[in-house]
N, C-alpha and C positions, 0 to 999 in steps of 0.2 A: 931764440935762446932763452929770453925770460918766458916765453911761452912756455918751454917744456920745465925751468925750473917751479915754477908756477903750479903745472901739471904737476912732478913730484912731489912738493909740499903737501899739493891734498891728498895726493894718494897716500901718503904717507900719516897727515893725519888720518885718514877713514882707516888705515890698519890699527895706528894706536886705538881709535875709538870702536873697533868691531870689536879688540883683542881684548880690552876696560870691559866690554859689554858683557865679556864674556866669564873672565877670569873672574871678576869683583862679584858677582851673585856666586858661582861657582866657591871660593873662598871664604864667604861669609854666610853661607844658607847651606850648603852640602858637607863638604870637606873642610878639614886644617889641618894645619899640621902642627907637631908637637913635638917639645926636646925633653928626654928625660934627664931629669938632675935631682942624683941623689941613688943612694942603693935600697929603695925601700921595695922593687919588684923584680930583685935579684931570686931566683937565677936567670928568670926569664926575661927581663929586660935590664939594660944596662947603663949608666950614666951615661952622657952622651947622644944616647940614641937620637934617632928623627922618624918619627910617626906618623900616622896619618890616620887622623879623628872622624869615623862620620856624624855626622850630626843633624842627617835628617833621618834614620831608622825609626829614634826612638819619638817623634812627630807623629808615629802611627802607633807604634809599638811598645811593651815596658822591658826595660833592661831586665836581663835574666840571670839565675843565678851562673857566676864565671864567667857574665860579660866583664871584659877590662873597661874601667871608664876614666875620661878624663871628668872633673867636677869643678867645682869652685868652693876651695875652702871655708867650711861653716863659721869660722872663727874671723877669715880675712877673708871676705869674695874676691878681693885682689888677686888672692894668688888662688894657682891650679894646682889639685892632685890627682895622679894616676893611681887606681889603687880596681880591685878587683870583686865583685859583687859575692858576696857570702850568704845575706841574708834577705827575703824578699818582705814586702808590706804585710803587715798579720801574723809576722811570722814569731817567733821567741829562742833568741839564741840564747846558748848555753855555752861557756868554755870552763870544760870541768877536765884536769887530769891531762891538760896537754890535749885535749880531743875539742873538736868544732859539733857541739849538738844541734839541730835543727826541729825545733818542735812546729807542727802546722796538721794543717786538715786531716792529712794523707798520713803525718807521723804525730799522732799526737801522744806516743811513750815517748816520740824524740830517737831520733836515727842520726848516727854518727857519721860528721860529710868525709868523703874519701877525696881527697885530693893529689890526685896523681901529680898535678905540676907540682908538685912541691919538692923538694929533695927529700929524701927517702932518709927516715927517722927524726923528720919535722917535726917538734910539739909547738904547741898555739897556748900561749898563757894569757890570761884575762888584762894586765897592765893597769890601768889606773882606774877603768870602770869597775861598777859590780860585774859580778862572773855570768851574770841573765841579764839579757835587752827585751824588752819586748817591742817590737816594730809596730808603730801606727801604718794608717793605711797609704801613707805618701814619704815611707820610709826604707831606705839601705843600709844594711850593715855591712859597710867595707874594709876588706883589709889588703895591705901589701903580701907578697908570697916571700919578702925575708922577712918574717914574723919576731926575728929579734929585731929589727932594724928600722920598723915602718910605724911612722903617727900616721894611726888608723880609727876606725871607729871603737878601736878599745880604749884610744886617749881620748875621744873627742866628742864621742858617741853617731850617731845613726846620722845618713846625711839625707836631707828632705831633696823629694827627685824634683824641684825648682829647681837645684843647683845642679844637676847632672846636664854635663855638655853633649857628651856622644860616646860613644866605643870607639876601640883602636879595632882600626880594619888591616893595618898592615904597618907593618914597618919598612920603612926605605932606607935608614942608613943604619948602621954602614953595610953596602951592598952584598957582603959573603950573607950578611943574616937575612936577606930580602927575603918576607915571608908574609901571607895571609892569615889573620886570625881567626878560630872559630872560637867559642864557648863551650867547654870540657861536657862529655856526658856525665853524670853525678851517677856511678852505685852507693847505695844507703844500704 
């Protein structure tokens, strides 16, 4: 009898200690997850939500323009914001007229971003920055997609990619909205 409780105890620890072995790198080097709070990435995401962050992509890779990222606020690294990638390193945004400009290599008159996620007769106004950023080379201009609603990179300005955690790869709750995210194709 104590023989076989004996037996179970360790079996039972070697399950908690396979399952630790496995979960805890997994949680802390690949994936997280995340709750949105606040309407700053309305319509597409929503307070409440529960997400799931990767956050070994960008280990290899640089975030692109309309990746969704979680980051660490430039002001507080304490806290997280979700907010969505606009502007890439080098690059020189412009918000002139309600319009998002994008000046770089490939557009250097500067081509107006079309963003379809957005509700349809969205204008973008400049908010507490000047209306031109120009990005260094370890730099993001982000914003939320309710453009009246979001401290973004127009209050705050550009956030250095040290502080970017990962992109939203999917959303899990609540389960009607269970969805995988890609990064919008850009016509300019």
């Amino acid at each position: 009898m104590l023989k076989n409780f004996f037996g179970f105890i360790f079996e039972l620890i070697k399950v908690v200690v396979i399952s630790l072995a496995i979960i805890i790198p997994v949680r802390y080097f690949l994936i997280q997850p995340f709750y949105v709070k606040g309407a700053s990435m309305e319509p597409n995401f929503h307070d409440h939500e529960y997400l799931i962050i990767d956050e070994i992509s960008y280990r290899f890779s640089e975030p692109e323009r309309g990746d969704i990222v979680v980051f660490r606020y430039p002001k507080n690294p304490q806290e997280y914001f979700i907010k969505r990638v606009i502007g890439l390193p080098g690059e020189t945004i412009e918000i002139k007229d309600g319009d998002v400009i994008i000046y770089n290599k490939q557009y250097r008159e500067g081509a107006v971003l079309e963003e379809s996620y957005l509700e349809q007769g969205t204008k973008t106004y400049s908010g507490f920055i000047k209306d031109t950023v120009v990005l260094e080379d370890d730099e993001y201009f982000v914003m939320g997609d309710n453009r009246n609603s979001s401290k973004d990179s127009r209050s705050f300005g550009p956030v250095n990619r040290s502080f970017v955690i990962g992109r939203v790869i999917l959303r899990g709750w609540p389960f009607d909205k269970f969805g995988v995210f890609k990064a919008p194709e850009y016509q300019f």
